[in-house]
C-alpha positions in Angstrom: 11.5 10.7 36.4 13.8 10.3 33.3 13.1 12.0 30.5 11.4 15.2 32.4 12.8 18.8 31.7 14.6 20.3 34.3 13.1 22.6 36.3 9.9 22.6 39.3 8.8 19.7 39.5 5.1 19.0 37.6 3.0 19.2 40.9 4.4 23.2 41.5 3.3 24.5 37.8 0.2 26.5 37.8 -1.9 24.4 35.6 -3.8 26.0 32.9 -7.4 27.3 34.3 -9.9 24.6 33.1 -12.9 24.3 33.6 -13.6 20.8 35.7 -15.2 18.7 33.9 -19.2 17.3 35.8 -18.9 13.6 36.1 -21.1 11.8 33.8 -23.9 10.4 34.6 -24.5 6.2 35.5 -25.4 4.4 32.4 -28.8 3.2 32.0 -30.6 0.4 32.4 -30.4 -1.9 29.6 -33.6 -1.3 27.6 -34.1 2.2 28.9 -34.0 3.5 25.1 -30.4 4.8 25.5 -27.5 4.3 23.2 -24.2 3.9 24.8 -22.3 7.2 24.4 -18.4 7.4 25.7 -18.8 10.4 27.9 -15.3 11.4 27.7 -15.5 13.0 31.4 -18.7 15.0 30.3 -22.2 14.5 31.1 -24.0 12.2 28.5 -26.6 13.7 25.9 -30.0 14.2 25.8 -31.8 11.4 24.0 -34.8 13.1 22.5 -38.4 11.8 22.7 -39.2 9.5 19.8 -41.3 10.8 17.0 -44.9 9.6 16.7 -47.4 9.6 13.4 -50.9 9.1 13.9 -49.9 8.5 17.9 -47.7 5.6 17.1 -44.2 5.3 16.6 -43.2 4.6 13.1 -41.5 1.5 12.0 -38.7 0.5 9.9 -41.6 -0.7 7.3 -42.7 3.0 7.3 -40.1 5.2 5.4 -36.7 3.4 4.6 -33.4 4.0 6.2 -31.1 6.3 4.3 -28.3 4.5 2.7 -25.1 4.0 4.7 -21.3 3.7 3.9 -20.2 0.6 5.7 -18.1 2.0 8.3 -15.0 -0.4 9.9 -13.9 1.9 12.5 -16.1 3.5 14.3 -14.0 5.2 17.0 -17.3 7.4 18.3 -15.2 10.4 19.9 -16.7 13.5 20.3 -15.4 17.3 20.5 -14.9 17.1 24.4 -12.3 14.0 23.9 -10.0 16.1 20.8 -10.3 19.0 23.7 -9.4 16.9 26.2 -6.7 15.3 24.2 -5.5 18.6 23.3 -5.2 19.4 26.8 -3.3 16.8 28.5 -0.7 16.8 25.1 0.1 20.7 25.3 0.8 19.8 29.3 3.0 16.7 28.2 5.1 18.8 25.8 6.0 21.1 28.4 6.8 18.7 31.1 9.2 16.2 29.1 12.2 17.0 27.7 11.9 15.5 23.8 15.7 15.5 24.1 16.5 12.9 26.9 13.1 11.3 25.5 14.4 11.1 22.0 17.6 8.6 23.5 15.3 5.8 24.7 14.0 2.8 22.8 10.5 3.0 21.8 9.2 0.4 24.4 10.8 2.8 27.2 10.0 6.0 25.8 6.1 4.9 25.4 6.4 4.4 29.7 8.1 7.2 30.2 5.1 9.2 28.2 2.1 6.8 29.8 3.4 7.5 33.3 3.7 11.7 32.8 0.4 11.4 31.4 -1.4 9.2 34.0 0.7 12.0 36.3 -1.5 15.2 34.4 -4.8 13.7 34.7 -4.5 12.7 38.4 -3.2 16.2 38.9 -5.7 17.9 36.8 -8.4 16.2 38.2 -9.7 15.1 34.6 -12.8 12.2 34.9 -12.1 9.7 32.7 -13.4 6.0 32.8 -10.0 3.4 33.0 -10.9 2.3 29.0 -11.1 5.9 28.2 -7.5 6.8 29.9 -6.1 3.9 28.0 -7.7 4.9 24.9 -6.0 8.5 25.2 -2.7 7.1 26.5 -2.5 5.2 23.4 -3.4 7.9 21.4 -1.4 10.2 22.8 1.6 7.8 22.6 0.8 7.6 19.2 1.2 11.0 18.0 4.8 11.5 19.9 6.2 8.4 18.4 4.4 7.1 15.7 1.7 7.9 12.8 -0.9 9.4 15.4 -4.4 8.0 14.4 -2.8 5.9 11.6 -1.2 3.6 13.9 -4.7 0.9 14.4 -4.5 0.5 10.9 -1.2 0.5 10.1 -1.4 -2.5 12.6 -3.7 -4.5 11.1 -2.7 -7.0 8.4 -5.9 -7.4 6.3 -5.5 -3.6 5.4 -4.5 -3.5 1.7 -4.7 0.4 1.3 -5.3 3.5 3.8 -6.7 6.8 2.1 -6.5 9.8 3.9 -8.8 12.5 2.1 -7.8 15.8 4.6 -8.3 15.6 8.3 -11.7 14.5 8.4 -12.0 11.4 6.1 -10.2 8.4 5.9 -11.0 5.3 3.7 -9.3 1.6 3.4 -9.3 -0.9 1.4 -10.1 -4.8 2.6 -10.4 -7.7 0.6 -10.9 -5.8 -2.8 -13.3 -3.0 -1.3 -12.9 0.6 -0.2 -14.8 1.3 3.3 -14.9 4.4 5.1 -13.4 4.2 8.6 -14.2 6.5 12.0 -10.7 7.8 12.3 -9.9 11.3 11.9 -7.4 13.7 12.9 -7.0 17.1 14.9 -6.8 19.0 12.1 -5.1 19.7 8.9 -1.8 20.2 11.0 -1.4 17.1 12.8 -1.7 15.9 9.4 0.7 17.7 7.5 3.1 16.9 10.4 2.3 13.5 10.0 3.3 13.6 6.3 5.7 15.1 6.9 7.3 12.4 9.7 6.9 9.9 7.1 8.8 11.4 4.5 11.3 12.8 6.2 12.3 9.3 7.3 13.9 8.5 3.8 15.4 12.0 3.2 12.6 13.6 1.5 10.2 16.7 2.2 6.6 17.7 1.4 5.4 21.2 2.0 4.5 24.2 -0.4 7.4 24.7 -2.7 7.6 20.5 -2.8 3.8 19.4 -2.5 4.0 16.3 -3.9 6.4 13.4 -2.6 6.4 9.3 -3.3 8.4 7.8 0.1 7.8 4.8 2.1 7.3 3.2 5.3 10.2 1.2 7.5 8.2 -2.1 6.2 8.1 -1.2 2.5 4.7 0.1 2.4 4.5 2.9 -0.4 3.4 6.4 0.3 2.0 9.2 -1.6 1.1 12.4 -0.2 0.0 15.6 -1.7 -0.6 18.6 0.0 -1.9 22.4 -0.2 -2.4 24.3 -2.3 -2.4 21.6 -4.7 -4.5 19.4 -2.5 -7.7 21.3 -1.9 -10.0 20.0 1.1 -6.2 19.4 3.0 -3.1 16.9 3.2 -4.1 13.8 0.9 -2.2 10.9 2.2 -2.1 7.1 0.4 -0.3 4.5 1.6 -0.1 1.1 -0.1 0.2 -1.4 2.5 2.2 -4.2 2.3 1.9 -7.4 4.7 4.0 -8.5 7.6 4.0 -12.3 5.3 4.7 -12.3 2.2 2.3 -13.6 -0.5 3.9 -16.8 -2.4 2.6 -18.6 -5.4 1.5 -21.2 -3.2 -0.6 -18.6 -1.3 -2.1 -17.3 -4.7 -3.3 -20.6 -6.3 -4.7 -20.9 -3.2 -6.3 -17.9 -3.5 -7.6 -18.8 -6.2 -5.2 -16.0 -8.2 -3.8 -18.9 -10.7 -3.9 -22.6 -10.9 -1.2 -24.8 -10.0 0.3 -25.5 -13.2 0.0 -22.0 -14.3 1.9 -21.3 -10.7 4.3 -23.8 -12.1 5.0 -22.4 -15.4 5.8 -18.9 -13.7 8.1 -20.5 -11.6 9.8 -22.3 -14.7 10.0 -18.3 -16.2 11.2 -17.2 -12.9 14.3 -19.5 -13.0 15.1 -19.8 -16.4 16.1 -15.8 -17.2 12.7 -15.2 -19.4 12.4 -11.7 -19.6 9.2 -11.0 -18.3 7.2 -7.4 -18.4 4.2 -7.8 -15.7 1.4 -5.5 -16.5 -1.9 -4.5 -14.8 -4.0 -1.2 -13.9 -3.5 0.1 -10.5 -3.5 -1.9 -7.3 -4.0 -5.3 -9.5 -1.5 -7.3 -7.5 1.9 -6.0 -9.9 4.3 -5.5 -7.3 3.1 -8.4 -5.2 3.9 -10.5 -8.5 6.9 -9.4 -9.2 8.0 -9.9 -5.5 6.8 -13.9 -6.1 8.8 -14.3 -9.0 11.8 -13.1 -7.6 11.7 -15.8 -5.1 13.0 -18.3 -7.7 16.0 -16.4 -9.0 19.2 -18.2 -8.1 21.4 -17.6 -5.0 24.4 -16.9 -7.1 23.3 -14.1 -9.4 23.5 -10.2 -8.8 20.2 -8.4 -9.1 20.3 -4.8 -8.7 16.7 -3.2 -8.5 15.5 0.6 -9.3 12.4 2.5 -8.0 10.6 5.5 -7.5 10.3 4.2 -3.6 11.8 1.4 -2.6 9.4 -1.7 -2.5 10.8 -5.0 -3.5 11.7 -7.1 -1.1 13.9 -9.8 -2.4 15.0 -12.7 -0.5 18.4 -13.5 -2.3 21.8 -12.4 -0.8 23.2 -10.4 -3.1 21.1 -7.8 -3.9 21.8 -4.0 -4.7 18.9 -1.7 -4.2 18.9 1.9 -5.7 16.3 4.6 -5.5 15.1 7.7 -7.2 15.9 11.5 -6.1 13.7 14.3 -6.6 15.4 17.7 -6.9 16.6 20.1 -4.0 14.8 23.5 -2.7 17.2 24.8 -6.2 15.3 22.2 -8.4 18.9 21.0 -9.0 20.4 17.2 -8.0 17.4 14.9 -9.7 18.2 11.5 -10.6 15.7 9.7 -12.8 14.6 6.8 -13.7 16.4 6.2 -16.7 19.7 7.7 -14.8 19.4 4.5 -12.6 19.2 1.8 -15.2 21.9 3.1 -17.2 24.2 3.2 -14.2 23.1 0.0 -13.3 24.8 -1.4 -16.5 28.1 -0.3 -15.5 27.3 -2.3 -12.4 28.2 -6.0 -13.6 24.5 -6.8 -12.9 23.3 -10.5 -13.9 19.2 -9.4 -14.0 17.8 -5.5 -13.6 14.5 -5.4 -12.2 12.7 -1.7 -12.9 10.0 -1.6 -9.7 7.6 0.3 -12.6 8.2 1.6 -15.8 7.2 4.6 -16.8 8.8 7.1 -18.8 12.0 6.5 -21.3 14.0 3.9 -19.0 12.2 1.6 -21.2 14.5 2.5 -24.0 17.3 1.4 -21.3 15.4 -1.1 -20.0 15.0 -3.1 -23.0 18.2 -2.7 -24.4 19.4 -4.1 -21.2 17.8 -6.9 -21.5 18.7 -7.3 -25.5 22.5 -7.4 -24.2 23.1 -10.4 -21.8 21.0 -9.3 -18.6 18.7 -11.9 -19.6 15.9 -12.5 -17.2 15.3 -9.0 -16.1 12.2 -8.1 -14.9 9.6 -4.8 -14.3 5.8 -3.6 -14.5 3.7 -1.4 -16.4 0.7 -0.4 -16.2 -1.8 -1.9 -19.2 -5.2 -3.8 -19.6 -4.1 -6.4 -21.6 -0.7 -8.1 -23.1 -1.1 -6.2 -26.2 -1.5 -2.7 -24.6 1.7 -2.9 -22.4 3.9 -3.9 -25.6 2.1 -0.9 -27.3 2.8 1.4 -24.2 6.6 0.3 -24.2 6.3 1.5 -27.9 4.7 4.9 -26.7 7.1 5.5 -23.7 10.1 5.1 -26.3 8.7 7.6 -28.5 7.9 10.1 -25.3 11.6 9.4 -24.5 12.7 11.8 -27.5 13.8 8.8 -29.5 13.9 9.6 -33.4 13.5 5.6 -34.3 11.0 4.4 -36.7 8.5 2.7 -35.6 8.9 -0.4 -37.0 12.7 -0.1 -35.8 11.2 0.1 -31.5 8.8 -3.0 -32.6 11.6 -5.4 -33.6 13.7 -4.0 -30.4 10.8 -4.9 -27.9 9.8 -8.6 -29.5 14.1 -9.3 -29.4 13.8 -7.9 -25.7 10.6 -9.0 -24.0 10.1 -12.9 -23.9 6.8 -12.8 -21.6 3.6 -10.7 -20.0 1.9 -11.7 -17.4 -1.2 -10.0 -17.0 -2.4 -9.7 -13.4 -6.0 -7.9 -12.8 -8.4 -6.8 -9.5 -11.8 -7.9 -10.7 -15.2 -5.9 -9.7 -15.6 -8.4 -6.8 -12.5 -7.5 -5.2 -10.9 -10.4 -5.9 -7.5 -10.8 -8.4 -6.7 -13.0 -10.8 -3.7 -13.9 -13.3 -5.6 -13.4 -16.6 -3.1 -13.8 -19.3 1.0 -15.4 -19.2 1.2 -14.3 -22.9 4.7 -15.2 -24.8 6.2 -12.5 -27.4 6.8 -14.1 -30.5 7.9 -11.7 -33.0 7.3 -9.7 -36.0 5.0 -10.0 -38.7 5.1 -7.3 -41.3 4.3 -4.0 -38.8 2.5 -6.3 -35.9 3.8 -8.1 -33.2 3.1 -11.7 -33.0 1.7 -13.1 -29.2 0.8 -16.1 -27.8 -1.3 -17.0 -24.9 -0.1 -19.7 -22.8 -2.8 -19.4 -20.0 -6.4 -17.5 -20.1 -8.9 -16.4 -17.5 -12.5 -16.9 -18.6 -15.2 -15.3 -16.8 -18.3 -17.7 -16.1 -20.6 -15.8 -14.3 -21.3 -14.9 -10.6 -23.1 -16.3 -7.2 -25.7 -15.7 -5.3 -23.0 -14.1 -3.1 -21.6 -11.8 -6.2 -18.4 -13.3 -6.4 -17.5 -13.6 -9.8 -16.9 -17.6 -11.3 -14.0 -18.3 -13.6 -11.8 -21.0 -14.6 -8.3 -21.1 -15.8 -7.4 -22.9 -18.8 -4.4 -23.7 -21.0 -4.6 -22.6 -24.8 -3.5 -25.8 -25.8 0.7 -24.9 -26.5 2.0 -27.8 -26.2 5.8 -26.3 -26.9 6.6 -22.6 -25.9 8.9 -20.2 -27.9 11.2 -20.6 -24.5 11.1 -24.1 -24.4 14.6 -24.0 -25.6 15.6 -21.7 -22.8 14.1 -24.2 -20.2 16.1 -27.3 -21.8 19.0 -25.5 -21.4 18.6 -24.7 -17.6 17.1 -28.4 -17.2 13.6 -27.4 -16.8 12.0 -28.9 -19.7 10.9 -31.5 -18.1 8.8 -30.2 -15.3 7.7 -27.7 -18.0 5.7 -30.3 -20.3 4.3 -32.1 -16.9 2.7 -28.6 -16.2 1.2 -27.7 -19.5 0.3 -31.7 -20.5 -1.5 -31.1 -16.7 -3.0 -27.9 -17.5 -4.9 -28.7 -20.7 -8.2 -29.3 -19.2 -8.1 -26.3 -17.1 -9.2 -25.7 -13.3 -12.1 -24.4 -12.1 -11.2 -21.0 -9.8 
């Protein structure tokens, strides 16, 4: 069979001495007090007798259930199927050869690996129920050529986040909330190796002289792992996932993340070269924002985009994407942040859009956008409007600029034209809260406006928090000016004269 090392064939090795696993036992009769247990090729447990008080059996009415953390994989595997697993893998590694393996597409390699392995069990005389084999075959298939236990929820779609707290615990995020899943791994080392697939996929390492490293996935998700001996309990691993469809402003209003005509003014922004600065605490929807408003810049311009890890996905042909490096093993070959936007202006680029800001590039940032990039774009993270002009002020200062303060003030209301505030509410949900205009300076304080407000109402039977979206009232922008010129003035009165009387959310 391809892919096989050379050498006696499979059948003429003297298998490792094993123990043969007893063959469980039938299942029982439905009512027979017995949970269903996957026996894994071993005999089923003991179900003890139930307890009695005062010769009865107590009720639920009795003593109440301990709390529970809602669990939404339950995978149920015991320590006979890791052994088992562990087994049939250390057999697999020594019957293919990983280099001929290594040359097939992924469809033929994971038939190649399902066949050797159906090839061990037969031969090894493991008992295994057919959904059990499949079970491990995938499994198994996994950890040679993907993410190992990662790969179900990788998969799936409504996955927004997947936290992996050291081998034992791993935690995701769906619709707004964090549940704990079933999954786990072998052990610490499966999932350090698994780290370490991932970030060795865009050039980068994790281990102990490097323990921390930001990478991605093939589809854009963002990664962060962390591991020992800064990361005590084991490996942490976070992955920010991103879906296979991409959210659009349509999607959001209805989602219920904006209204209409507030969708409709952030297109207007989108295609009229407003500088915008979106701004929101963590996992509030920035990025996914951003992505949205890029969908309206024009064909014909040239945007080049930095970031820590690569996650924008623009749509627009002509597109230059650049990437942070951290340092080598000598602590020597960094490029920043800041060292990305400042080559970027030697790059003839029409719009810069910073993936987050962070650190000085601000400095860059918004001097780029002072000096003809007009309608450049990035996030920070902030609570409000007002806090993400004051942390651009603060990021300046870290930068080792000696400007006065008033002097950054006047440079951040001549660079930044809009923030859109974006936030994840306690109900999961997420919400545009604030599109908030920069208007200038008044003595030592820096004039906003609010175009469009979120206003909490209350909350359901359900606890799902009620809100509306309503227009302020302004009836004329400070970029109105910018919109006539690009011929969107028009559709930009329509949508606040519609937007007055707000929308219910």
């Amino acid at each position: 069979m391809f892919g096989r090392r050379s050498g006696p064939p499979l059948e003429a090795r003297e298998p490792p001495r094993l123990t043969p696993a007893p063959v469980a036992p039938p299942p029982p009769e439905p009512g027979a007090g017995q949970a269903p247990f996957p026996s894994h090729g071993l005999a089923a447990p003991m179900v003890p007798p139930p307890r009695t008080v005062g010769g009865r059996v107590p009720t639920l009415d009795d003593e109440p259930a301990p709390p529970r953390i809602p669990t939404a994989v339950d995978s149920r595997r015991s320590d006979s199927y890791y052994e088992t697993k562990s087994t049939i893998f250390g057999a697999l590694i020594e019957a293919i050869d990983l280099a001929q393996l290594a040359r097939l597409d992924a469809e033929s390699a994971r038939e190649e690996i399902r066949d050797i392995v159906n090839e061990i069990i037969a031969i090894k005389n493991i008992v295994m129920s057919i959904a059990e084999q499949e079970e491990l075959l995938d499994d198994i298939c996994n950890d040679v050529l993907g993410y190992g236990p990662l790969e179900p929820l990788l998969a799936r779609d409504d996955i927004a986040d997947v936290m992996v707290n050291g081998s034992g615990t791993v935690y995701i995020e769906v619709a707004g909330k964090i549940q704990k899943t079933g999954i786990r791994f072998r052990d610490n080392q499966q999932l350090l190796n698994i780290c370490q697939r991932i970030v060795s996929q865009v050039g980068r390492r994790v281990d102990e002289a490097s323990p921390i490293c930001d990478a991605r996935l093939p589809d854009g998700s963002r990664v962060n792992v962390i591991v020992p001996p800064l990361a005590i309990d084991g490996p942490a691993l976070t992955i920010r996932k991103f879906k296979k469809d991409k959210l659009t402003l349509e999607q959001l209003v209805r989602f219920g993340t904006i209204t209409a005509e507030g969708a409709e003014i952030l297109k207007i922004i989108g295609r009229c070269r407003v500088n915008t600065i979106v701004s929101g605490g963590t996992g509030s929807g920035k990025t996914t924002l951003l992505n949205c408003l890029t969908r309206y810049i024009d064909e014909e311009e040239r945007v080049i985009t930095c970031e820590d890890a690569a996650e924008l996905q623009l749509q627009q042909p002509h597109v230059v994407r650049l990437e942070t490096r951290p340092p080598n093993l000598e602590g020597e070959g960094q490029v920043t942040m800041r060292d990305l936007v400042r080559n970027c202006l030697r790059m003839r680029p029409e719009r810069i859009i910073v993936g987050e800001v962070r650190g000085p590039e601000a400095f860059d940032l918004l001097q780029a956008m002072n000096t003809g990039h007009d309608g450049s774009m990035g996030t920070l993270h902030a609570n409000n409007p007002r806090e993400a002009l004051s942390r651009l002020e603060s990021m300046i200062t870290m930068g080792g600029f000696s400007l006065p303060s008033r002097t950054i003030r006047e440079m951040v209301c001549a660079s930044v034209d809009v923030v859109i505030q974006s936030a994840r509410l306690r109900d999961g949900s997420r919400k545009i809260t604030h599109i908030t205009e920069v208007l200038g300076l008044e003595g030592d304080v820096i004039i906003t406006q609010d175009l469009f407000v979120y206003d909490l109402l209350g909350e359901d039977a359900n606890g799902r928090l009620l809100g509306r979206h309503r227009s302020t009232g302004i009836g004329r922008p400070k970029f109105w000016e910018r919109a006539r010129y690009f011929g969107e003035e028009q559709r930009l009165a329509t949508a606040l004269d519609a937007a007055n009387a707000g929308d219910e959310v």
